[in-house]
LUMBA-343891 format. One record per residue (C-alpha): residue number from 1; residue in one letter; x, y, z. Coordinates in steps of 0.001 Angstrom, whole numbers. Example, Ala and Ser with C-alpha at 12.3 -4.5 7.8 and 13.67 -1.06 7.14 Angstrom:
LUMBA-343891
   resi   resn        px        py        pz
      1      a     12300     -4500      7800
      2      s     13670     -1060      7140
This chain:
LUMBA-343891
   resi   resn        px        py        pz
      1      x         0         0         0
      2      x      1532      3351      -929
      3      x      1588      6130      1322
      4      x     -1155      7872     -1251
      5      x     -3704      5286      -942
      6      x     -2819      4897      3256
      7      x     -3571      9124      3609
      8      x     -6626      8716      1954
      9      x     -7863      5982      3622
     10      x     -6672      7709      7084
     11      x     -8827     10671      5355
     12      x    -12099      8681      4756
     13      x    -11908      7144      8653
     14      x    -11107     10714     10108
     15      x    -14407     11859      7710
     16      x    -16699      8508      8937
     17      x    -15492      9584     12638
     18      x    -16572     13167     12220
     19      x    -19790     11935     11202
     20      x    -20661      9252     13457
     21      x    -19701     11945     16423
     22      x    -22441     13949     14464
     23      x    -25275     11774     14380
     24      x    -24253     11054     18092
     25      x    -24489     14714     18533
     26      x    -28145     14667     16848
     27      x    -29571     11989     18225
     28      x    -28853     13130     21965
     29      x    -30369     16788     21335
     30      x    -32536     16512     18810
     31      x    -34299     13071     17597
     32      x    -37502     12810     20035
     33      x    -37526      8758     19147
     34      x    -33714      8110     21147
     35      x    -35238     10470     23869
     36      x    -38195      7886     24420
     37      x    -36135      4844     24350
     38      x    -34343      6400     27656
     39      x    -31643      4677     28792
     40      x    -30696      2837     25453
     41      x    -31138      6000     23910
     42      x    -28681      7077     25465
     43      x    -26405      4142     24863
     44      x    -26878      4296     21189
     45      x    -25993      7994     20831
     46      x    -22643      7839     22951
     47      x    -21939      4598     21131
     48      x    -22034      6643     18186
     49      x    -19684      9025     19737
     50      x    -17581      6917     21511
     51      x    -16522      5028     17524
     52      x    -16558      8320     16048
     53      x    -13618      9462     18408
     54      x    -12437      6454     18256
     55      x    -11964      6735     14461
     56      x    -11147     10296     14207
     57      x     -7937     10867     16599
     58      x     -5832      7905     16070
     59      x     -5787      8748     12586
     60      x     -5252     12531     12985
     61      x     -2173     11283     15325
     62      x     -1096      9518     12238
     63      x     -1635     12012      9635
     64      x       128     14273     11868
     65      x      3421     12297     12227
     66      x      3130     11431      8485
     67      x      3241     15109      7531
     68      x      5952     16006     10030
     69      x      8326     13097      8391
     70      x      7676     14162      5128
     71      x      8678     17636      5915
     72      x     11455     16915      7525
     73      x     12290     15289      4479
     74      x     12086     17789      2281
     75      x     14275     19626      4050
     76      x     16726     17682      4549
């Protein structure tokens, strides 16, 4: 896998994370059908959260360190 096809598939997680922490978002404040399922309502909208973050920053890290090492070797 070359490092072209890795950033973009960092890309489309970090995207899909961002999301998923958006219907999260929406379903806690806003959708009146996860407010009356109470308690698994709640569950389902942090769930949606909780794999959105968990999608989102591990890649960013990534990105991050990728960009830094390519800079550095330009550079150099």
């Amino acid at each position: 896998m070359t490092n072209e096809k890795l950033i973009l598939t960092l890309k489309i997680c970090i995207s899909v994370g961002i999301c998923l922490i958006a219907l999260g978002i929406y379903l806690h404040n806003f959708n009146e059908t996860v407010e009356a399922m109470g308690v698994q309502g709640i569950i389902i909208s942090a769930m949606c959260v909780a794999f959105g973050m968990a999608l989102s920053l591990p890649t960013k890290m990534y990105l991050t360190f990728l960009l830094v090492k390519r800079e550095t070797e330009k550079h150099q």
